[in-house]
C-alpha positions in Angstrom: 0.0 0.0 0.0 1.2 3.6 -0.4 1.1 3.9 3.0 3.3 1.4 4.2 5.9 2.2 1.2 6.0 5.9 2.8 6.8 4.6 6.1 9.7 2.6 4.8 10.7 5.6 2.6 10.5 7.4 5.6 13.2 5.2 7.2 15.3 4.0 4.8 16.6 6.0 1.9 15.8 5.0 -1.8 17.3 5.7 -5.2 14.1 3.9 -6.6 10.9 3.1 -6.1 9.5 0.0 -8.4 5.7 0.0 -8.0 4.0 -3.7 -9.9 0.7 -2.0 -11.1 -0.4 -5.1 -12.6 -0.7 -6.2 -8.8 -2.9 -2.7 -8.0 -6.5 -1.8 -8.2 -7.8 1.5 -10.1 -6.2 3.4 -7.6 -2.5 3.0 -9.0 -2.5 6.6 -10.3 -3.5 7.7 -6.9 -0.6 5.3 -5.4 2.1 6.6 -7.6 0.8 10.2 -6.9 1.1 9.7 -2.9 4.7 8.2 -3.4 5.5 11.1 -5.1 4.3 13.5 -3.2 6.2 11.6 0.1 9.5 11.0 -1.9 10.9 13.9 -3.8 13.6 13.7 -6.0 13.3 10.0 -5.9 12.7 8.5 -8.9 9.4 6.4 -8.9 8.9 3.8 -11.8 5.7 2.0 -12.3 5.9 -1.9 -14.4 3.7 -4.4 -14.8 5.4 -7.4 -13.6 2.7 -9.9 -14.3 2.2 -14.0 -13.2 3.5 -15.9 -15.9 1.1 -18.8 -14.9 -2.2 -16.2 -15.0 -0.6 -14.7 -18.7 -0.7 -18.2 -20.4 -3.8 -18.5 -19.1 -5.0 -15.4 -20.6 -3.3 -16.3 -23.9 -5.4 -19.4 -24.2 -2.9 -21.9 -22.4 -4.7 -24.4 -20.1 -2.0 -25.3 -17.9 1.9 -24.4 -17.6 3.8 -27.6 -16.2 7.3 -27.2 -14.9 10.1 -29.1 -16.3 10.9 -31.8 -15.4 7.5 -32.8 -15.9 6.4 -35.7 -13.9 4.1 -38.7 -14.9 1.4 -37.1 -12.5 1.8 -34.1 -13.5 0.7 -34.7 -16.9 -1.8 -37.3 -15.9 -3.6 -34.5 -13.9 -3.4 -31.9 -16.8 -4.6 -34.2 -19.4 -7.4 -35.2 -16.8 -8.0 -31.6 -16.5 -8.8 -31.2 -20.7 -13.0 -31.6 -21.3 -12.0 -33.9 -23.9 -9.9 -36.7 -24.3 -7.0 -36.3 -26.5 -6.5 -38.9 -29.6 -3.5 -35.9 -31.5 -0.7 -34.7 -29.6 2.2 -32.1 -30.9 5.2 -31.4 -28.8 6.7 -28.5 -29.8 10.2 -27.8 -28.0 13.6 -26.7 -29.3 15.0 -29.2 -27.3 15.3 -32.5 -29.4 15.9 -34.6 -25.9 13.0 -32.9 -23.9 10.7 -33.2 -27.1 11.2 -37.0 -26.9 10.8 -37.1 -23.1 7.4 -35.2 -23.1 6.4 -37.8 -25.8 7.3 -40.7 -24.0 5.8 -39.5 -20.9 2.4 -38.9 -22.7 2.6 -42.3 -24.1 3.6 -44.1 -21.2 0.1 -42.5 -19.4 -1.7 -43.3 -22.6 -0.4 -45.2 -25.6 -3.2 -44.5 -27.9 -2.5 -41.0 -28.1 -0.5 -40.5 -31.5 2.5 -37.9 -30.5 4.4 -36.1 -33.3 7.5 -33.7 -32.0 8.9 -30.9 -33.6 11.8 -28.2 -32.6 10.3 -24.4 -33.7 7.3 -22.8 -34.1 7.7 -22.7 -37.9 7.5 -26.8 -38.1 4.5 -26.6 -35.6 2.3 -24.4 -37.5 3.1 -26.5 -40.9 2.2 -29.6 -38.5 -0.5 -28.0 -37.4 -1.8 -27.3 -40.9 -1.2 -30.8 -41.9 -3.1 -32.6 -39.0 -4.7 -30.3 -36.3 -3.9 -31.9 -32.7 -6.0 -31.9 -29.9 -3.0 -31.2 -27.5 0.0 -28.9 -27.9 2.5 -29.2 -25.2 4.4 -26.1 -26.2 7.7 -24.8 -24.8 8.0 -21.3 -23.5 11.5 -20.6 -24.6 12.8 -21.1 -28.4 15.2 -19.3 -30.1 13.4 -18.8 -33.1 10.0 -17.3 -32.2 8.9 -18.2 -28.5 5.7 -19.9 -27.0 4.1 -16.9 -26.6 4.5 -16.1 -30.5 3.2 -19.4 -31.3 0.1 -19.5 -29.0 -0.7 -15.7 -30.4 -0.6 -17.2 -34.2 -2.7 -20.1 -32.9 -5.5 -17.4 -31.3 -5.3 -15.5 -34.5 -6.1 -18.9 -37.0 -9.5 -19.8 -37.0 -8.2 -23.5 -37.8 -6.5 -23.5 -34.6 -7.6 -21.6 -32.0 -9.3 -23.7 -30.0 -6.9 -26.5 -29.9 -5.5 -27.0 -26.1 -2.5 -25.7 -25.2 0.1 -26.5 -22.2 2.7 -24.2 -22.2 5.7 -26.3 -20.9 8.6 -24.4 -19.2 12.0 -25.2 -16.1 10.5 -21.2 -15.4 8.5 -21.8 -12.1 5.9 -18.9 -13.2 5.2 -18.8 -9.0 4.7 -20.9 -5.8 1.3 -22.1 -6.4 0.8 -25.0 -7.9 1.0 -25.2 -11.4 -2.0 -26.3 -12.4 
């Protein structure tokens, strides 16, 4: 709260202040205004530092699983989908944690057909080619990221409802993950 940053500006001297709006209510302008006011001539600098875990799920993503990702924790996200899942793509730029994901899948279900593929440009042609039920999709590739793919996935009509877990060694937080 703005009041109990004055108090600590009031007692300790800053070169800074960071404020996370994304964590405020409508009253951030009011915030920033009061530390202001209580902190000339120190710089005050508003960001939106935002939960990873609550921005894939505002892209679309159903779940983010942490790598390593564990037998049960994919068993509970694929129990978590409101359908079952017959088409699975694995899209990481990781050759040996493609494979793993797969194997994990089909170990919990070896029905489930499993294709792999290392960038987002491969996934979209896959994806074009035979549209998957499941794509467990890594957050960080060097080509175009997670993010980029999911947002080209939103924007196809073809696509855009297809499930997405975004798969990640980023712990986006402490809560559990999904």
């Amino acid at each position: 709260s703005a009041d109990e940053a004055v108090d600590v500006l009031s007692q300790y001297f800053a070169h800074a202040v960071l404020v996370n709006i994304h964590t405020l209510d409508s009253e951030s302008g009011v915030l920033l205004g009061q530390l202001r006011s209580a902190t000339p001539g120190t710089l005050v600098v508003a960001c939106d530092v935002s939960n990873p875990l609550a921005r894939a799920r505002a892209a679309g993503a159903r779940a983010y699983l942490l790598k390593p990702v564990t037998q049960e924790s994919m068993a509970a996200a694929l129990d978590s989908l409101p359908h079952p899942v017959q088409s699975l793509l694995v899209v990481d730029d990781e050759y040996e944690s493609a494979e793993l994901l797969a194997r994990t899948v089909q170990r919990l279900n070896p029905s489930i057909s499993v294709r792999t593929v290392t960038n987002a440009g491969a996934a979209l042609a896959a994806m074009r080619l035979q549209r998957p039920d499941l794509v467990l999709l890594d957050v960080i590739m060097p080509d175009d990221d997670g993010w980029s793919l999911l947002e080209s996935m939103q924007g196809n009509p073809d696509l855009n409802d297809v499930s997405v877990f975004f798969v990640s060694a980023m712990d986006p937080s402490n809560m559990p993950l999904i």
